[in-house]
C-alpha positions, 0 to 999 in steps of 0.5 A: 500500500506504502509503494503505491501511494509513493508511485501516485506522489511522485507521478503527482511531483513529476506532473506538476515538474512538467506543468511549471515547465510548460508554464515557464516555456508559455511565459518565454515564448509569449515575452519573445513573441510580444518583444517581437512584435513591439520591435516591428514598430517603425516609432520603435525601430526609429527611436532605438535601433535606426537613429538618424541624428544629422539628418539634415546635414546629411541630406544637404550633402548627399544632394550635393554630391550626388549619393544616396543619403540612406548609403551614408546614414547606413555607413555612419551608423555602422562606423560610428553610431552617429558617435562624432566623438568616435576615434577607433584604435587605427585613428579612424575619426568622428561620425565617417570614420575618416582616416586623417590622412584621406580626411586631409587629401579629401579637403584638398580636392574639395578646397577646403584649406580650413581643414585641420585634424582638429576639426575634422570631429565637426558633424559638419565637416566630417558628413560632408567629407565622407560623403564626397569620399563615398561619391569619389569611390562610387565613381571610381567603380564605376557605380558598384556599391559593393566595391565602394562600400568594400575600398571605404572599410579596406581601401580602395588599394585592396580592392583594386589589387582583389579585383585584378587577382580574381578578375573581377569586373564592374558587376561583381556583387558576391560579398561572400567573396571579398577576402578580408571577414570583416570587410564582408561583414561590413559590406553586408551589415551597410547594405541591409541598414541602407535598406532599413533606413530607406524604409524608415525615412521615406523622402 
């Protein structure tokens, strides 16, 4: 009689184990689908996840040169977070990420003899020579953001050096053969905030 009454309490423990289980399990899954759902948000996306500070800034510069303005708000977002403090260990600087020594041959294309490393954190200055950057690579490659997106985070050395070892034309697209991982990452992660951002901001 002992023996059957401890069978009935432990099928009674292991029911209720697997009732708590199955309540736990409901829990999460209806937190995962809520925080899903409430992510889906456009007021959420955009407050959190696809800021756009400089946005003015960034419109005003993109017309004038001639580039997409989601291509740039996705390249200082994944540069800097919009960041115009960042400095990288390389001495990448502000919100582009500009390289002094491009930033300085930047401003000397565009004329800009008040440049100095200095400044060059100013939102202001720093959108307006990534942007023109942005503008001179897609010119150089012919119109393919893939490569210009590639030369922005590797330089434009490496990729011309890939493109004549691999012999790839102006058309190439095939991220997952660009050589250096963090490049591809880059690449992939610009052209999908690119996407995000234009759904986000419709202009």
């Amino acid at each position: 009689m002992q023996g059957f009454r401890d069978r009935v309490q432990q099928n009674r423990r292991i029911q209720r184990r697997m009732a708590t289980c199955f309540c736990v399990a409901l829990f999460i899954l209806l937190v995962s689908l809520s925080a899903f759902f409430v992510l889906q948000f456009e007021p959420v996306q955009r407050k959190y996840f696809y800021v756009y500070p400089y946005h003015d800034t960034v419109m005003k510069y993109a017309e004038i040169y001639h580039v997409d303005s989601n291509l740039t708000a996705a390249v200082i977002k994944s540069e800097s977070k919009f960041k115009h403090t960042a400095l990288s260990h390389r001495g990448a600087v502000g919100l582009m990420q500009l390289m002094p020594d491009t930033a300085e041959w930047i401003a000397g294309q565009i004329g800009d003899k008040s440049y100095s490393l200095e400044n060059l954190h100013e939102p202001d200055r720093n959108i307006r020579y990534g942007t023109w950057y942005l503008a001179e690579l897609q010119r150089e490659f012919k119109g393919n953001d893939v490569l210009a997106l590639a030369a922005y985070n590797a330089g434009r050395g490496n990729v011309k050096n890939w493109m004549k070892e691999k012999d790839w034309s102006y058309s190439f697209h095939d991220i997952d053969a660009i050589p250096f991982k963090e490049t591809r990452e880059y690449v992939r992660q610009v052209i999908g905030d690119r996407k995000k951002y234009r759904e986000l901001y419709p202009e």
